[in-house]
C-alpha positions as CSV (number, residue, x, y, z in Angstrom):
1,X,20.5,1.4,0.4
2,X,19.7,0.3,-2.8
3,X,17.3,2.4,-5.2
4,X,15.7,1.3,-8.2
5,X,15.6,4.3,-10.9
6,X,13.0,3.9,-13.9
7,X,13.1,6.1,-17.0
8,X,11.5,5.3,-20.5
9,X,7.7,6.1,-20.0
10,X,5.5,9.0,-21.7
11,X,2.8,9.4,-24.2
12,X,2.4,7.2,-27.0
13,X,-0.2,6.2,-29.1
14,X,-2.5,2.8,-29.6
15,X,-0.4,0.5,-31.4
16,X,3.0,2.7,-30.9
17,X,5.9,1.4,-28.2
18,X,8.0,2.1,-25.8
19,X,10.6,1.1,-23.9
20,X,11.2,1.1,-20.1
21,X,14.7,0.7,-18.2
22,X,14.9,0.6,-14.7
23,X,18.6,0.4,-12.8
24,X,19.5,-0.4,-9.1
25,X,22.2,1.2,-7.9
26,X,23.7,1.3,-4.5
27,X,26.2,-0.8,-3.1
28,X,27.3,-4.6,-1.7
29,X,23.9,-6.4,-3.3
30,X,22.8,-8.8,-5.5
31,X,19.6,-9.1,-7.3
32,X,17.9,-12.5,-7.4
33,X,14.5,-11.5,-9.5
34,X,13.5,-7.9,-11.1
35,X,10.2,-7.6,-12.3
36,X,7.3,-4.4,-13.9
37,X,4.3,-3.7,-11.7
38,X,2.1,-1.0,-12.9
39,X,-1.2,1.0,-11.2
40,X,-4.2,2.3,-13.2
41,X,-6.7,5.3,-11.9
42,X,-8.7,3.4,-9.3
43,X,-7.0,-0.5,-9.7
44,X,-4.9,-2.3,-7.7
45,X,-1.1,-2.7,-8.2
46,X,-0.9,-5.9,-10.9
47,X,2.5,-7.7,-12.1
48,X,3.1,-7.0,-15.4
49,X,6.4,-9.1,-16.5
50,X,9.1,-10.3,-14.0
51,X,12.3,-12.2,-14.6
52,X,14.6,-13.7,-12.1
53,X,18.4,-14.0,-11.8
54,X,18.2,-17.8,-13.8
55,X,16.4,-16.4,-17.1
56,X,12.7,-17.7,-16.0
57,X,10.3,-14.9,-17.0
58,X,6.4,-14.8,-16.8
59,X,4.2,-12.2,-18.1
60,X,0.6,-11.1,-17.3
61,X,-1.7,-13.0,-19.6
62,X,-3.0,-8.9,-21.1
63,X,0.2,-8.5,-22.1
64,X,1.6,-11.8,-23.6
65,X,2.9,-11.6,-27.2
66,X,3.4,-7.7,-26.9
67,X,5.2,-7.1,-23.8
68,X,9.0,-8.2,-23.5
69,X,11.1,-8.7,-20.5
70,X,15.1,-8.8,-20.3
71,X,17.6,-8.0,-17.9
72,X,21.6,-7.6,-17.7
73,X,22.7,-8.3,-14.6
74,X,26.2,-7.3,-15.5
75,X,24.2,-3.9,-15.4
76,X,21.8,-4.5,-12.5
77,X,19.1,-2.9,-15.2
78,X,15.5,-4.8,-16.4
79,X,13.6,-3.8,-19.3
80,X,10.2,-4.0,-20.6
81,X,9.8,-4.0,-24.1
82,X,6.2,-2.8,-24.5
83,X,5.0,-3.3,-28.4
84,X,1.2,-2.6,-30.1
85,X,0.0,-0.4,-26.8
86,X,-3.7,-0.4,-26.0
87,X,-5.3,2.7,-24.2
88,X,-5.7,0.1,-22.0
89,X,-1.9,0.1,-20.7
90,X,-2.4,3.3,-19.4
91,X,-0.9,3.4,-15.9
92,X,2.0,4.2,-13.4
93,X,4.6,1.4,-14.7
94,X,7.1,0.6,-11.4
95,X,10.2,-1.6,-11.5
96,X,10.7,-3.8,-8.4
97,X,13.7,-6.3,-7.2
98,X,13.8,-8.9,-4.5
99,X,17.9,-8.8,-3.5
100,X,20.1,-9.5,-0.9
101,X,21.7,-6.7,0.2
102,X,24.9,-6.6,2.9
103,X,23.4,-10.4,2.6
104,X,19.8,-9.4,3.9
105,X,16.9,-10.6,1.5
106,X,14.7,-7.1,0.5
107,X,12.0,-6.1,-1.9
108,X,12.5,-2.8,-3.0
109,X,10.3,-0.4,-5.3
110,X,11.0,2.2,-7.7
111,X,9.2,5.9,-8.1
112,X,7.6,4.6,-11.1
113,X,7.3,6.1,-14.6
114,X,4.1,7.2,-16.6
115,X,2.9,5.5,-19.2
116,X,0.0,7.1,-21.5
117,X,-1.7,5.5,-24.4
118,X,-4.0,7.9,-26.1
119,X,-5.2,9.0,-29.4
């Protein structure tokens, strides 16, 4: 079974960056889109940046011209490049991939990783 694993998240303040990986490992898939979700205190689950097997990307409008997306595929691994934070960033940040694995099409989640903006 594929898993996703995130790592890069932690406590950073307004206007500082970070960087989030996230890598899928497991065998006999392929990965068509992978894409950053994240989860505030009391909100829904919102799509933050995702970025599909062909280089197409979009980004939340909140986080356009500060927030970066990029994958290698070679390396089954997304990144979100996250640049001038604002306290309002503050969530849960979770990776997730639509593949084809054993040649069945699945939507799988990471654990997610913390991100904190604060003074």
């Amino acid at each position: 079974q594929v898993q996703l694993v995130e790592s890069g998240g932690g406590l950073v303040k307004p206007g500082g960056s970070l960087r989030l990986s996230c890598v899928a490992s497991g065998s006999d898939f392929r990965i068509e889109a992978m894409g950053w979700y994240r989860q505030a205190p009391g909100k829904e689950r919102e799509l933050v940046a995702g970025m599909a097997r062909n280089g197409d990307t979009k980004l939340a409008d909140s986080v356009k011209g500060r927030f970066t997306i990029s994958m290698n595929s070679a390396k089954n691994t997304v990144y979100l490049q996250m640049n001038n934070l604002e306290f309002e960033d503050t969530a849960v940040y979770y990776c997730n991939a639509d593949l084809f694995e054993d040649y069945v099409p699945k939507n799988t989640w990471g654990s997610g990783t913390q991100v904190t903006v604060s003074a």
